[in-house]
DSSP file (Angstrom, degrees, kcal/mol; ACC not computed):
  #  RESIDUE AA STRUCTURE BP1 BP2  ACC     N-H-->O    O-->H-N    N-H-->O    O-->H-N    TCO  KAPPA ALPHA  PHI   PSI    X-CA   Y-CA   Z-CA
    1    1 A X              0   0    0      0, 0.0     2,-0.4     0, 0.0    18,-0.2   0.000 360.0 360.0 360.0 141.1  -15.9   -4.9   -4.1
    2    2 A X  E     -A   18   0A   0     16,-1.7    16,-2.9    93,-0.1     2,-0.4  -0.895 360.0-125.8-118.7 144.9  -12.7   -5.3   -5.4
    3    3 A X  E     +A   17   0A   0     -2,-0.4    95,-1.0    14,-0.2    94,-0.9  -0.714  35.2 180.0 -96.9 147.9  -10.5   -8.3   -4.7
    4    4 A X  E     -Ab  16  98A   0     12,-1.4    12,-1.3    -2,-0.4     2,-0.2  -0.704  15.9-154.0-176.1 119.7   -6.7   -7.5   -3.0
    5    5 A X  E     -Ab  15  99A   0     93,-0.9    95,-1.0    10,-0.2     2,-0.3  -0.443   4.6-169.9 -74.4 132.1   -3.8   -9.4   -1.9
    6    6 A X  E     -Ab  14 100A   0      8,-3.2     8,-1.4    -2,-0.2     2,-0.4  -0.849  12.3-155.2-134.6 121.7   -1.3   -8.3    0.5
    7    7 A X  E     -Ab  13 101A   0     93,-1.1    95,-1.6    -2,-0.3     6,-0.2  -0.704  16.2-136.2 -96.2 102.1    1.8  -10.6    0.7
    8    8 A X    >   -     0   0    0      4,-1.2     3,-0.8    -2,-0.4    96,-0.1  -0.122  27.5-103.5 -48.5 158.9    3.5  -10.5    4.1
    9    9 A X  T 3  S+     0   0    0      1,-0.2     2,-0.9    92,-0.1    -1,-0.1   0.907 126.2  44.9 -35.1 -62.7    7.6  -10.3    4.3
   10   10 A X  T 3  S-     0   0    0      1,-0.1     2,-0.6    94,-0.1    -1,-0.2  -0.041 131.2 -98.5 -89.9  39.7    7.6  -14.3    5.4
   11   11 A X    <   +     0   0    0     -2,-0.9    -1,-0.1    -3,-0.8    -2,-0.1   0.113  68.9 155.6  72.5 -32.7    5.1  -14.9    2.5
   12   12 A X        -     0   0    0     -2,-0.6    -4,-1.2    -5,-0.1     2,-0.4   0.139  34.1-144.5 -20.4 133.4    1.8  -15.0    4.4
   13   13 A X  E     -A    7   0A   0     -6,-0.2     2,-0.5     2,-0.0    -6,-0.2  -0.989  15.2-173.6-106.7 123.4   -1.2  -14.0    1.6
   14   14 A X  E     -A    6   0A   0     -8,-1.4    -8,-3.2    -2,-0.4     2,-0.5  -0.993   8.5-167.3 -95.9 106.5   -3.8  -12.0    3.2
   15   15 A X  E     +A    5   0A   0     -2,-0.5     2,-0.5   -10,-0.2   -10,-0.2  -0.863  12.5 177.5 -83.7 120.2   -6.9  -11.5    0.3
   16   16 A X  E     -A    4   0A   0    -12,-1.3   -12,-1.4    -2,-0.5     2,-0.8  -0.883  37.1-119.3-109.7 153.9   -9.5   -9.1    1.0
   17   17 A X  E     -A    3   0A   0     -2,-0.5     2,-0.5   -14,-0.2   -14,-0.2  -0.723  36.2-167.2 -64.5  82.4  -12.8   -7.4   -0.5
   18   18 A X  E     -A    2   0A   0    -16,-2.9   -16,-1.7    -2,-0.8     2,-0.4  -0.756  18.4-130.9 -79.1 115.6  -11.9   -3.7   -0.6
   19   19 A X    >   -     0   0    0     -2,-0.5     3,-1.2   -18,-0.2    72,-0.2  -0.623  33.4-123.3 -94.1 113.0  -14.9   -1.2   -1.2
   20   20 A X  T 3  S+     0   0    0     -2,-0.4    72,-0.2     1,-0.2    -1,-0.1  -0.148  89.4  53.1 -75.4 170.6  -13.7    1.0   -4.0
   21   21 A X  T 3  S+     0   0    0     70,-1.3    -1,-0.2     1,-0.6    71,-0.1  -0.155  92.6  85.7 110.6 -46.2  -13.6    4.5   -3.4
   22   22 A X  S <  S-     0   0    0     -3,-1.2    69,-2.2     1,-0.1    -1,-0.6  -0.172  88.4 -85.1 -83.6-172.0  -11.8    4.4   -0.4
   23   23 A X  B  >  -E   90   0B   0     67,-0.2     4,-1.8     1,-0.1     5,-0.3  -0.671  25.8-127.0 -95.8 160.5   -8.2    4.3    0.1
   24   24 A X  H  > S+     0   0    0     65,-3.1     4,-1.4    62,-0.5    63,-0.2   0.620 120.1  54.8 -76.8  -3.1   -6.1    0.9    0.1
   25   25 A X  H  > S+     0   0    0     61,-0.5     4,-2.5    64,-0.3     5,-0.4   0.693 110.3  51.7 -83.8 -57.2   -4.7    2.0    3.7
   26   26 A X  H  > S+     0   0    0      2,-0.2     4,-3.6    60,-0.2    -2,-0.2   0.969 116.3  38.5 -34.9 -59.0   -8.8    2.2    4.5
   27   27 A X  H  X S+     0   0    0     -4,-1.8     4,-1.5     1,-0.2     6,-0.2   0.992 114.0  50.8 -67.5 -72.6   -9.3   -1.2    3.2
   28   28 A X  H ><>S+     0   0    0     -4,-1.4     5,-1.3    -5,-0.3     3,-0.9   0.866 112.2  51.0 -40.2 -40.5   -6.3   -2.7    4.5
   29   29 A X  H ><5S+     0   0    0     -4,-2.5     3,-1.8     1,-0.3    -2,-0.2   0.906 105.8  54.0 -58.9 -59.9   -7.3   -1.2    7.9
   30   30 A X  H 3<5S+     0   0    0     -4,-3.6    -1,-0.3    -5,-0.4    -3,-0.2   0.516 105.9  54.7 -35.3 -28.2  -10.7   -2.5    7.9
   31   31 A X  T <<5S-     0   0    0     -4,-1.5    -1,-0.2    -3,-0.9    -2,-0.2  -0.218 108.5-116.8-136.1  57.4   -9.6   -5.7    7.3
   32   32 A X  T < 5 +     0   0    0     -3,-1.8    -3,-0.2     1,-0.1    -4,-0.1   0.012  47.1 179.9  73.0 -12.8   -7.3   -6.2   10.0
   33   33 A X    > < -     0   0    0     -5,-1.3     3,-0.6    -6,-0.2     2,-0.1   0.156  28.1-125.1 -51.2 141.4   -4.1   -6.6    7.6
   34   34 A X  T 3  S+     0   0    0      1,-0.2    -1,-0.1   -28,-0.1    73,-0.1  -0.420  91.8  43.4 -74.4 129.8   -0.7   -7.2    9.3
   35   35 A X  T 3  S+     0   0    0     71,-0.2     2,-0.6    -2,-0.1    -1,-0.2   0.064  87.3  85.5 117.8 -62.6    1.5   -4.7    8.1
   36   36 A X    <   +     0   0    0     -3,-0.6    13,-0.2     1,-0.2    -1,-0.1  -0.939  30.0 162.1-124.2 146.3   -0.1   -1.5    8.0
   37   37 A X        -     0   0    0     11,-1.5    -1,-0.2    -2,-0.6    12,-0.2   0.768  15.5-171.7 -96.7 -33.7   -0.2    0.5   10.7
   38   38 A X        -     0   0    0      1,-0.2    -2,-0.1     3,-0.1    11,-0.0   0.919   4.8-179.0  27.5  95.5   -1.1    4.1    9.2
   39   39 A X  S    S+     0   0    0      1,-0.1    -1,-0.2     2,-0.1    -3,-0.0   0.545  76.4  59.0-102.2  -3.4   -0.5    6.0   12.5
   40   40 A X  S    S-     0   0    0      0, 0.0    -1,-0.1     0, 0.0    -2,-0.1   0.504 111.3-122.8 -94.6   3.7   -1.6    9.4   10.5
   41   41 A X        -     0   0    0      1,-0.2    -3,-0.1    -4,-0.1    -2,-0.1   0.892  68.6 -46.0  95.8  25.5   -4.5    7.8    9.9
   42   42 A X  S    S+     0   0    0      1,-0.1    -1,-0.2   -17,-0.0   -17,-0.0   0.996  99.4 126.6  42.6  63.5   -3.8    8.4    6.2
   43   43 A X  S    S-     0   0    0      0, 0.0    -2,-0.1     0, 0.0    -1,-0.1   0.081  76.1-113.9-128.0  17.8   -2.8   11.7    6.2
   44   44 A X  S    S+     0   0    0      1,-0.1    27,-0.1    23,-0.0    -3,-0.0   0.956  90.9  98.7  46.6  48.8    0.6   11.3    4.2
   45   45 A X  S    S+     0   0    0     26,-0.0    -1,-0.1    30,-0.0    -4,-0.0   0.751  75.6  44.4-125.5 -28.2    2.7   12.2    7.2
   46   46 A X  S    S-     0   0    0     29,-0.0     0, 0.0    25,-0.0     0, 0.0   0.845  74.2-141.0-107.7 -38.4    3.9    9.0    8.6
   47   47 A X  S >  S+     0   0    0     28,-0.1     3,-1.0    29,-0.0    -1,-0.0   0.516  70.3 114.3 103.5  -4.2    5.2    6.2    6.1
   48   48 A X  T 3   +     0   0    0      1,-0.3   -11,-1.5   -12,-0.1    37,-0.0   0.606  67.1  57.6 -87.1 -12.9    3.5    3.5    8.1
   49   49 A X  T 3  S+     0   0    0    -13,-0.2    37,-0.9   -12,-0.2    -1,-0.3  -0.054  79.0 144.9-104.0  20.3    0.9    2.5    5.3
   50   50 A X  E <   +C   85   0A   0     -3,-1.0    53,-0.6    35,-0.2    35,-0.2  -0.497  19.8 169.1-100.6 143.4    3.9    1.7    2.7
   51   51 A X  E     -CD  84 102A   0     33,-1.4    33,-1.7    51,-0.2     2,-0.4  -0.619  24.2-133.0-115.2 167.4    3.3   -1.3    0.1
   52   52 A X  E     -CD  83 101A   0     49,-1.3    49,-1.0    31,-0.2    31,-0.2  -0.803  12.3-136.3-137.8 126.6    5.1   -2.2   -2.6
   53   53 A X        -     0   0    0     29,-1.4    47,-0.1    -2,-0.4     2,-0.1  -0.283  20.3-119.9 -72.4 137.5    4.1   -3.2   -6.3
   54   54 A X    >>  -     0   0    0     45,-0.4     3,-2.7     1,-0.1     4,-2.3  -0.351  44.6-105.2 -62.7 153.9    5.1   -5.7   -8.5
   55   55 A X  T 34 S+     0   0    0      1,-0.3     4,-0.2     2,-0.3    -1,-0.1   0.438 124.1  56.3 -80.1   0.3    6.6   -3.9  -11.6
   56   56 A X  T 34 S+     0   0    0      2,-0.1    -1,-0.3     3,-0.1     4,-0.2   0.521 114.0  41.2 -84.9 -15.8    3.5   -4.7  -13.6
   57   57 A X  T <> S+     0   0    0     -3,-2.7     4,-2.2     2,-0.2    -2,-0.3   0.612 109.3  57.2 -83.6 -26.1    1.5   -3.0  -10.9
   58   58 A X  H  X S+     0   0    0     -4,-2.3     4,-0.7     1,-0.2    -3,-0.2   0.698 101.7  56.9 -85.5 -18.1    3.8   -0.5  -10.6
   59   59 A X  H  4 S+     0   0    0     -5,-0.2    -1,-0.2     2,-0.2    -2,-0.2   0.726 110.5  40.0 -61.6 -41.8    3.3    0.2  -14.2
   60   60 A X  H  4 S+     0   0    0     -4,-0.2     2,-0.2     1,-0.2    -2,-0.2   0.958 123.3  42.3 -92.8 -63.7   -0.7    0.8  -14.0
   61   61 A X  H  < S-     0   0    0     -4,-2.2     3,-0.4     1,-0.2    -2,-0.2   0.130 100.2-129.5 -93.4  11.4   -0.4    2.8  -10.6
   62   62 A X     <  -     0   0    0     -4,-0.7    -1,-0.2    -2,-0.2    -2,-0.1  -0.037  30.0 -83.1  71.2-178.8    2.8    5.2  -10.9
   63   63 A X  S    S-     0   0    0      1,-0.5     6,-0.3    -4,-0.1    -1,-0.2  -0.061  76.0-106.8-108.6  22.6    5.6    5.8   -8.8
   64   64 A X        -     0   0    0     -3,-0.4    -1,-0.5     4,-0.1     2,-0.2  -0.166  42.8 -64.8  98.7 158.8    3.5    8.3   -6.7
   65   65 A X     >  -     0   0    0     -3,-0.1     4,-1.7     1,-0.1     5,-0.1  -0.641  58.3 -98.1 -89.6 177.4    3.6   12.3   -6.6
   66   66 A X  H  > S+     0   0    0      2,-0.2     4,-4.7    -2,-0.2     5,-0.1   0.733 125.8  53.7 -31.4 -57.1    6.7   13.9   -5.3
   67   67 A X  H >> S+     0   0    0      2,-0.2     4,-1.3     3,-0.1     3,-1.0   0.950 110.8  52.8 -68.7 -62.2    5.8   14.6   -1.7
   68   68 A X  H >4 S+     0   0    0      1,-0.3     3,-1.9     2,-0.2     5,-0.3   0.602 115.7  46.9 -15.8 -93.3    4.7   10.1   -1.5
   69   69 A X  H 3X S+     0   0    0     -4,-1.7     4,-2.2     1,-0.3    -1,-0.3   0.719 116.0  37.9 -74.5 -41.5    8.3    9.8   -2.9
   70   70 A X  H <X S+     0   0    0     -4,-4.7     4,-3.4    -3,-1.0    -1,-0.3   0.939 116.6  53.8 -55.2 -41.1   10.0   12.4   -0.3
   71   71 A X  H XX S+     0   0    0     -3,-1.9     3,-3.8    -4,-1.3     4,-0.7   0.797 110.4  48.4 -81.4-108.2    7.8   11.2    2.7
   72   72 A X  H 3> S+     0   0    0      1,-0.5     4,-3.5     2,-0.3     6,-0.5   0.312 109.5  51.1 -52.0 -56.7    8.8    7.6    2.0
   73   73 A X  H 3X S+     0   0    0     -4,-2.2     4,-1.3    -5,-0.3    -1,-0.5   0.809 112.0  40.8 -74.2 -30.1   12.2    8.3    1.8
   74   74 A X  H << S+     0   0    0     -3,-3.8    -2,-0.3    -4,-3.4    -1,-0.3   0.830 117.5  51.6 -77.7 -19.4   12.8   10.3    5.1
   75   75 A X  H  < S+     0   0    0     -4,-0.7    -2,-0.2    -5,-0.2    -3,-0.1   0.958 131.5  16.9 -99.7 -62.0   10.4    7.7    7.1
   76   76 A X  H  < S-     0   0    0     -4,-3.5    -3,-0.2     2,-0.2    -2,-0.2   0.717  96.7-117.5-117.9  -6.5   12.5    4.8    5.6
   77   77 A X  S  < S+     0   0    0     -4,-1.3     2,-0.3    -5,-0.4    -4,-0.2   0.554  90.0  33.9 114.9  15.3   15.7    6.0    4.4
   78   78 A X        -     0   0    0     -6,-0.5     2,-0.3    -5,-0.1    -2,-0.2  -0.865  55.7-153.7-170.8 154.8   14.7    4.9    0.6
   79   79 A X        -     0   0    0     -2,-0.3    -6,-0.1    -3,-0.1   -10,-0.0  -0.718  19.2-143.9-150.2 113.8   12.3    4.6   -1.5
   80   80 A X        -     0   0    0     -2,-0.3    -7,-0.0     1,-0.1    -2,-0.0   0.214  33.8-106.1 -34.8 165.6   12.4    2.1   -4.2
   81   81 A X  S    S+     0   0    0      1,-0.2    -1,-0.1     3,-0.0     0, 0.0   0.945 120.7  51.4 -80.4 -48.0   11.1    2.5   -7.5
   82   82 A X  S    S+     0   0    0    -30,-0.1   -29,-1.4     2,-0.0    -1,-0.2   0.692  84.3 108.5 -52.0 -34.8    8.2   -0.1   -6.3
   83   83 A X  E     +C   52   0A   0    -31,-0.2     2,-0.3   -33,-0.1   -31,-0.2  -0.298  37.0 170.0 -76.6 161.6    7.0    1.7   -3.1
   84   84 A X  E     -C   51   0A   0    -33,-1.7   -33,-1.4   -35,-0.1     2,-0.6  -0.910  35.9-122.6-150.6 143.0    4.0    3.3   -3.0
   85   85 A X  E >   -C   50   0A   0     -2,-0.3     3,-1.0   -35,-0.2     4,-0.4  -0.865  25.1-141.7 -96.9 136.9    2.3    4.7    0.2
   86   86 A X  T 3  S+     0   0    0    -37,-0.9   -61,-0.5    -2,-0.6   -62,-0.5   0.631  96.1  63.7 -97.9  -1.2   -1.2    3.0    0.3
   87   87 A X  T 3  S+     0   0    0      1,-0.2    -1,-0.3   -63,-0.2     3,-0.1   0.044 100.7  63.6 -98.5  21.9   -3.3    5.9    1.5
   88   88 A X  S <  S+     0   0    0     -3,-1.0     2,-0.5     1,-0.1    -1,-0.2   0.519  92.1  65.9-104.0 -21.5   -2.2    7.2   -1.8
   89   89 A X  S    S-     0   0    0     -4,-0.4   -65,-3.1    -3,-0.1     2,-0.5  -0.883  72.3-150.1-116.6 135.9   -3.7    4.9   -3.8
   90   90 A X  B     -E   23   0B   0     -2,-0.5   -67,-0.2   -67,-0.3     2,-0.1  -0.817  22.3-111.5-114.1 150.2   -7.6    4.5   -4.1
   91   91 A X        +     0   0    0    -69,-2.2   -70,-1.3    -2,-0.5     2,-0.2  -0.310  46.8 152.7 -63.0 137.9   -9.6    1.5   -4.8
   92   92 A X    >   -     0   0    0    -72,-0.2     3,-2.3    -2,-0.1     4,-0.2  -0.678  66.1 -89.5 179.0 119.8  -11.3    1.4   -8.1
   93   93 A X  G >  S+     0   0    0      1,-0.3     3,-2.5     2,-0.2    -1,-0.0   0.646 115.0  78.3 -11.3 -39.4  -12.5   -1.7  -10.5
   94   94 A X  G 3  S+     0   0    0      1,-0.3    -1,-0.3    -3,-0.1    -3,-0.1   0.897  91.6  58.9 -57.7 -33.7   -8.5   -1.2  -12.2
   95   95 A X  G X   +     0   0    0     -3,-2.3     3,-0.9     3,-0.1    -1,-0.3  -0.022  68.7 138.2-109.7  46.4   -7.5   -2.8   -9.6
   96   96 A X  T <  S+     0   0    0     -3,-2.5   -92,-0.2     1,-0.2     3,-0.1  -0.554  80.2  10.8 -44.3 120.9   -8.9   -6.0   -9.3
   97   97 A X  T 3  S+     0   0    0    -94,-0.9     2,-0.4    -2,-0.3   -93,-0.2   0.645  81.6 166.0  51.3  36.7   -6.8   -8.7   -8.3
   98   98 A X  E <   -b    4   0A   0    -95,-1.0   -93,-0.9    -3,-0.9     2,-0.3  -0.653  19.8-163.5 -75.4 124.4   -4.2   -6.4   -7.5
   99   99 A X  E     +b    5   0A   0     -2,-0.4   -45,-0.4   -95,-0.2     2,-0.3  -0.768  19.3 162.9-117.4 140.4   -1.3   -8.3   -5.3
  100  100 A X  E     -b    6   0A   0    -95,-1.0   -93,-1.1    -2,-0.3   -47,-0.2  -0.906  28.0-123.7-154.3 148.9    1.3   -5.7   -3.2
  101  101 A X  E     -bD   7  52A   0    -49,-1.0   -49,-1.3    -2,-0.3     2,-0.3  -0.541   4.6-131.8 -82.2 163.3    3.7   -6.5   -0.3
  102  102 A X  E     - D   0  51A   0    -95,-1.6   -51,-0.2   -51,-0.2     2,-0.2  -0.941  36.7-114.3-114.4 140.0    4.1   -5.2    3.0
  103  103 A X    >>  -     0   0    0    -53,-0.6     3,-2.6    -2,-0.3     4,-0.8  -0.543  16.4-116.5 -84.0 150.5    7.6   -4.6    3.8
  104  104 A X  G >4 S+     0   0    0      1,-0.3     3,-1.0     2,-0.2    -1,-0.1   0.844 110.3  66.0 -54.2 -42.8    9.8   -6.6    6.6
  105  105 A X  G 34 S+     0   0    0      1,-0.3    -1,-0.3     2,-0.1   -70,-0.0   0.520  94.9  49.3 -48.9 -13.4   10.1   -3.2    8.5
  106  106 A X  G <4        0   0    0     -3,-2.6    -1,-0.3     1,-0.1   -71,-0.2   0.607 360.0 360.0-122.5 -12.0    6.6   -2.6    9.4
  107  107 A X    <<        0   0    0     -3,-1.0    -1,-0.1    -4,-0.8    -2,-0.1   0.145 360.0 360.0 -10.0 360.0    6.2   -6.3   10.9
């Protein structure tokens, strides 16, 4: 299990146990998190899963491939250097104690 925070708009911290291997839109989902909705189910169509990383996270995980960065930006009309779609990113020991936000939009 890998431990991960997700830090609400108004501050809430939600921590969970996330079973790597899956995706961090899996994990969030599984454990109820506020925030993402993934209505594609994690299929990189919708934008609904999107987190964003502190720039030391954002450092170990990327900025994403190309289509993540297009899909992000038509779904929400930017995408920051920090967002990340979260059924893009899989769970895996490296990220332990990994902290991301949910943005005020998906509230």
């Amino acid at each position: 299990m890998v431990s991960v925070t997700f830090v609400a708009h108004d501050g809430t911290r939600r921590a969970i146990e996330a079973v790597a291997g899956l995706s961090l839109m899996e994990a969030a989902k599984a454990a109820d998190v506020p925030g993402i909705e993934a209505v594609c189910g994690g299929n990189c169509y919708c934008g609904t899963c999107r987190v964003i990383l502190s720039a030391a996270w954002l450092e170990k995980l990327g900025r994403g491939e190309d289509y993540e960065r297009e899909l992000i930006a038509d779904t929400v009309g930017e995408a920051g250097a920090a967002s990340r779609l979260s059924c893009q990113i899989t769970v895996d020991a490296a990220l332990e104690g990994l902290i991301v936000e949910t943005p005020e939009s998906q509230c």
